[in-house]
N, C-alpha and C positions, 0 to 999 in steps of 0.2 A: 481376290480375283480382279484386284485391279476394278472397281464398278465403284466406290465410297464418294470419290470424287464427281465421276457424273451424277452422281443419286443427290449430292449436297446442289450440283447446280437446277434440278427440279425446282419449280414456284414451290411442291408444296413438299421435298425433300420424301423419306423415308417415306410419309404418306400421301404422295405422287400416286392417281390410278395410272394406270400404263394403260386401261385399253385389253379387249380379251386377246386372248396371248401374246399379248405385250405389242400391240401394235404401233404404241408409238414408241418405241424403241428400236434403235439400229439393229440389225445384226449381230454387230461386234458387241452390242451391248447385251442382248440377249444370251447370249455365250457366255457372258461373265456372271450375269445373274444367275444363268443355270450353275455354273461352279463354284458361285460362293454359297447358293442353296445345297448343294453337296458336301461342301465344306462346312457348312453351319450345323447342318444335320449330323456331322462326323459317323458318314457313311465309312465302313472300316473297308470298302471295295468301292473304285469308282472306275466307270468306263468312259473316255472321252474319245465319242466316235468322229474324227475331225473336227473337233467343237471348238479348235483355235483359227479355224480356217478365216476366218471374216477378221481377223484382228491384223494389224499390222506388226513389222516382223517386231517392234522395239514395245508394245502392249505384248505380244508374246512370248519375249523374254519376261518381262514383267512377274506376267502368271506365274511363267514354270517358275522365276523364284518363289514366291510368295509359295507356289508347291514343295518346294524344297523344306519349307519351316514345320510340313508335318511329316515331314521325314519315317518316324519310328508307328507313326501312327494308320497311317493306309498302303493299300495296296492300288495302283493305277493300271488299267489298261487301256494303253491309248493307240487308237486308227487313226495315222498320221500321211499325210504327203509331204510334211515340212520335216526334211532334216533335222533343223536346229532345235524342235519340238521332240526329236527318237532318240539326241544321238547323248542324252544323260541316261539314259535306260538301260538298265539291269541286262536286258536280254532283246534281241529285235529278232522279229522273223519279217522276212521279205516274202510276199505273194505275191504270183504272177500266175493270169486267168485260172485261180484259185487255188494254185497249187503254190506248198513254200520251196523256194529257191535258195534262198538263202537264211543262214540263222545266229544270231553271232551280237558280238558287242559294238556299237559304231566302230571305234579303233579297228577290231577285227574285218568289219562288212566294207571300210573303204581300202583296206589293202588288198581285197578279193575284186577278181571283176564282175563283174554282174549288175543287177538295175540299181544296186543301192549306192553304187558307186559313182554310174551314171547322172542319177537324181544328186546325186552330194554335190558332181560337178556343174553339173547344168545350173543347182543354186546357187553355188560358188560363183560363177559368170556371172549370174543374175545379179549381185552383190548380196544378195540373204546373211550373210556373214558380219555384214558393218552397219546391218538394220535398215540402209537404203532404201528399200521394196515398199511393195504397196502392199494392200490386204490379202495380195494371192501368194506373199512370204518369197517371190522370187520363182515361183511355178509357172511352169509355162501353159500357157490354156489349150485346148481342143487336142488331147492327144499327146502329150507331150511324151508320156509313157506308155508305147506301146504295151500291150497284153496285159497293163496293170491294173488290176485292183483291189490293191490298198495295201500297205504294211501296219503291221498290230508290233506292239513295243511295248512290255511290260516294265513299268519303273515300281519300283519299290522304294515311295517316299514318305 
């Protein structure tokens, strides 16, 4: 999960206290300790409820490969805003004010019109694509999607 690295720069590495629930750790760092604990554990189902949100877009490719290496091994469900975190996924369903709108394969979801399309290009502008972005992946803040909340994307890795 991309975390090895900061953990070796701790004084006191692996046996680093953090602090109750990890207070002295970033965000983005917290997010990866949660999914290398899920990886460790080899949970055969993992749900990641935007849990790459705080990471920048190039720590987020990162993950989803390192996800990629257990392939035959779990099943993933992941609640994403970021494109480039859905669009390896087996299956996407698009929700809008809780109903699904759309349901399809990326390839399939950006030749339709509808928000998923919208959101692919709004992050394409953004640059999300060339890992450019900050830690909001190339999202626009307050609104940027009307009626939305949230698309779920099952990968099977």
């Amino acid at each position: 999960a991309s975390i090895h690295k900061d953990i070796e720069q701790f004084d006191e590495g692996y046996e680093t206290m953090v602090g109750e629930k990890g207070v002295t750790l970033s965000g983005g760092q917290k997010q990866r300790v949660a999914i290398a604990r899920c990886l460790l554990a080899k949970s055969p189902i993992i749900i990641l409820d935007d849990s790459l949100s705080a990471l920048d877009t190039q720590t987020d490719r990162m993950i989803q490969e390192a996800l990629d290496d257990y392939q035959q091994e779990l099943t993933m469900l992941m609640i994403t805003h970021r494109i480039s975190s859905a669009k390896k996924a087996d299956f996407i369903i698009v929700l809008e004010d809780g109903q699904i709108t759309q349901q399809g394969t990326h390839a399939q979801l950006i030749q339709q019109e509808g928000l998923y399309k919208r959101i692919y290009e709004l992050q394409n502008e953004g640059g999300e694509s060339d890992g450019s972005t900050g830690g909001d992946g190339g999202r626009a803040s307050g609104g940027a999607y009307p009626g939305h909340t949230g698309s779920l994307c099952k990968r099977t890795v």
